[in-house]
C-alpha positions in Angstrom: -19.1 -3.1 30.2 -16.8 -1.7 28.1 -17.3 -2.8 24.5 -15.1 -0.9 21.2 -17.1 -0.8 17.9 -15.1 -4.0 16.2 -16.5 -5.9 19.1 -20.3 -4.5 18.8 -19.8 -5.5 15.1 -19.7 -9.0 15.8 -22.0 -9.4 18.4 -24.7 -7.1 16.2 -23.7 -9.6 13.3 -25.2 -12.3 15.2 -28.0 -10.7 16.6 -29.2 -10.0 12.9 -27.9 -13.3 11.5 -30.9 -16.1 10.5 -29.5 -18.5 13.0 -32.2 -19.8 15.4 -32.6 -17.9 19.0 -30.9 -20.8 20.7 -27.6 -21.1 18.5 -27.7 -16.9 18.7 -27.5 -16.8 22.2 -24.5 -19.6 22.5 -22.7 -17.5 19.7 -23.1 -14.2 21.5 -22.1 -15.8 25.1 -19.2 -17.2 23.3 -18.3 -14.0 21.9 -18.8 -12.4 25.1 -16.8 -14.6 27.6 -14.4 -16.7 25.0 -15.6 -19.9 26.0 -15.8 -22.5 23.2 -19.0 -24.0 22.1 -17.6 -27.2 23.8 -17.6 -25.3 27.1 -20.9 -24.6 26.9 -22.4 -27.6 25.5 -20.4 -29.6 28.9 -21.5 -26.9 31.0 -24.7 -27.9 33.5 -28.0 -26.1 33.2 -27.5 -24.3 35.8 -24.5 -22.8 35.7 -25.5 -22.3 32.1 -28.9 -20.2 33.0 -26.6 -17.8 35.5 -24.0 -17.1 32.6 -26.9 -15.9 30.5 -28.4 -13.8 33.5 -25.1 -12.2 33.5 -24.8 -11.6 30.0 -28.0 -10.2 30.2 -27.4 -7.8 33.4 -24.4 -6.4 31.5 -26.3 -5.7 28.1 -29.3 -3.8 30.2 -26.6 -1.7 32.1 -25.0 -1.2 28.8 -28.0 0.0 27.4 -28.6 2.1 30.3 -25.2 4.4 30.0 -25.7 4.2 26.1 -28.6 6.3 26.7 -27.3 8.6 29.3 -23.7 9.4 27.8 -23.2 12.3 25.1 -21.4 12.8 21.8 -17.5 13.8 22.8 -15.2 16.2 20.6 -11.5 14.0 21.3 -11.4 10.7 21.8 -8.0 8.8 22.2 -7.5 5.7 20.3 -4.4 3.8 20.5 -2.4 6.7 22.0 -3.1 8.9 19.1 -5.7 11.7 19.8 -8.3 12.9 17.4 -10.8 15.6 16.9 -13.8 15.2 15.6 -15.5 17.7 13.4 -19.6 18.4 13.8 -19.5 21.4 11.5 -20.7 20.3 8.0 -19.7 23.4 6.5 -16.2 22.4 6.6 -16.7 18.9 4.8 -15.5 18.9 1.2 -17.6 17.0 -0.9 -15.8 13.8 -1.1 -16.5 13.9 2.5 -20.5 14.4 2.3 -20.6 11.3 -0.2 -18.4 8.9 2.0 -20.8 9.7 4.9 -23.9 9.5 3.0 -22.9 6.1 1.5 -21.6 4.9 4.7 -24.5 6.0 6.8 -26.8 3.1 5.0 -25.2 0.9 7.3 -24.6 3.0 10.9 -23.7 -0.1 12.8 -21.4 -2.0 9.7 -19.7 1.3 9.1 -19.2 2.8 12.2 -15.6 2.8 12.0 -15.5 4.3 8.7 -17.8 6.9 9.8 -15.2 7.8 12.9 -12.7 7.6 10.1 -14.2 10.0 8.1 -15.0 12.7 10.9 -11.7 12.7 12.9 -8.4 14.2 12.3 -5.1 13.5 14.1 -3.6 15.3 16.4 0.5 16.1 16.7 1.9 17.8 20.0 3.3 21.5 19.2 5.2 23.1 21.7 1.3 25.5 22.0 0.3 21.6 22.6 -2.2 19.2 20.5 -3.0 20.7 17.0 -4.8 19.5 13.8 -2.6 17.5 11.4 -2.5 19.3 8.0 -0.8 16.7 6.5 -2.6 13.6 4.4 -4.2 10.7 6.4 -4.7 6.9 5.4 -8.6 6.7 5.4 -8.7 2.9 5.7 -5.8 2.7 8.3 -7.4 5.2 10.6 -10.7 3.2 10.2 -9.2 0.1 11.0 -7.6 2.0 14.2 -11.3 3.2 15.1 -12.5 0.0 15.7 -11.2 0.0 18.7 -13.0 3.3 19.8 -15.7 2.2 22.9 -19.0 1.5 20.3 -20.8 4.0 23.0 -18.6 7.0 22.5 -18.0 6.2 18.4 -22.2 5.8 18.3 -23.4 8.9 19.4 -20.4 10.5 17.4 -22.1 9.5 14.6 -25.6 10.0 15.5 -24.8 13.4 16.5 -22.9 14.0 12.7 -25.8 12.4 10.8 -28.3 14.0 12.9 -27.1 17.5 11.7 -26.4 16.5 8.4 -30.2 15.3 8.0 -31.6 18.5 9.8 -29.6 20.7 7.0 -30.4 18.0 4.0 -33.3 21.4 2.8 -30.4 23.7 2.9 -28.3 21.8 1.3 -30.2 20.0 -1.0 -29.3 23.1 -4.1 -25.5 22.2 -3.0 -25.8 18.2 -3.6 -27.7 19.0 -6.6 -24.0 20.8 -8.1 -21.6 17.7 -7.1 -20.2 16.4 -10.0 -20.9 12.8 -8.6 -24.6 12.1 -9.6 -25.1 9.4 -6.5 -24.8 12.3 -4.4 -28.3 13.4 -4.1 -29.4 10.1 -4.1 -27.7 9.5 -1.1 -28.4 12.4 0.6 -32.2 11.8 0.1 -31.0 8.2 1.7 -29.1 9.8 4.6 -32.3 11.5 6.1 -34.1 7.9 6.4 -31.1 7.0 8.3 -32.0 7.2 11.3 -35.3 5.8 11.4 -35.9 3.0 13.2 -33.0 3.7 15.7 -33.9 3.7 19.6 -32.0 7.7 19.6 -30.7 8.1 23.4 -31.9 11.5 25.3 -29.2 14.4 24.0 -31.0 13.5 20.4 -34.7 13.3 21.3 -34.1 16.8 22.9 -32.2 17.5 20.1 -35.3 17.0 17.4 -37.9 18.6 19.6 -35.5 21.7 19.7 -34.8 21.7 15.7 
């Protein structure tokens, strides 16, 4: 099942929402297959009962390759290729207090945090290189939304994962920033995580830290 972040977005939305189990479930099917609530409420039980067994099937396979697949260095989004940068030393410091702030909220600001990481690519006659030039943060976020939520999620695991492993190093450096949230947000950033069901490249990851 292939599912881009703008689409995980709305189905996490409901899945966290206070609606009761029942109207959760019809709002995620709907979501899912584009039937109407009408649809469903005139479909019979039984057909009904299969179309949630399928839902189901697809979200435990998804869940299965979530945890199996690994962070990726390009991705290709809407023709356009990016790169996406891992090494924290070459964030400036706007950069560190975008992805502290947006890292409150992995899931909400998953595009944002793609946003934030990549830089376009431009075809050279060598072939793809970085694009020096300025970038529209909120137009490339909007772009990432249609990134596959799989490959943009352990993108950003992967990104915050280093960040919080070098928060003790970098802790003097936050402390210099201009900005007084940013140390604030860094302590944030290293709760991040917690709570998160982290797929196998990032438990292998912690024991090796």
């Amino acid at each position: 099942m292939k599912v881009s972040i703008k689409k995980f977005q709305e189905l996490y939305s409901i899945a966290q929402s206070d609606f009761d189990e029942l109207t959760k479930s019809s709002l995620l099917i709907q979501n899912l297959t584009g039937k109407t609530e009408a649809e469903l409420d005139n479909m019979n039980i039984v057909k009904y009962g299969a179309l949630c067994k399928k839902v189901n099937k697809l979200f435990e396979n998804f869940t299965q390759e979530l945890d199996n697949k690994k962070p990726k260095q390009y991705i290709k989004v809407k023709c356009q290729w990016y790169f996406l940068n891992y090494d924290i030393r070459n964030q400036n410091a706007g950069k560190y207090v975008e992805l502290a702030t947006f890292s409150g909220d992995l899931v909400g600001n998953l595009h944002k945090i793609m946003a934030t990481m990549a830089t376009p690519m431009v075809w050279s006659w060598k072939g793809l290189k970085l694009y020096e030039g300025e970038v529209n943060h909120n137009k490339m976020a909007n772009d990432m939304q249609e990134v596959e939520f799989e490959v943009a999620y352990h993108a950003a695991l992967f990104f915050c994962a280093v960040l919080k492993m070098s928060m003790v190093s970098l802790n003097t450096y936050f402390q210099t920033l201009e900005n007084p949230k940013a140390a604030h947000l860094a302590k944030n950033l290293a709760r991040t995580l917690d709570g998160y069901t982290m797929p196998k490249w990032y438990r292998n990851l912690k024991v090796s830290a």
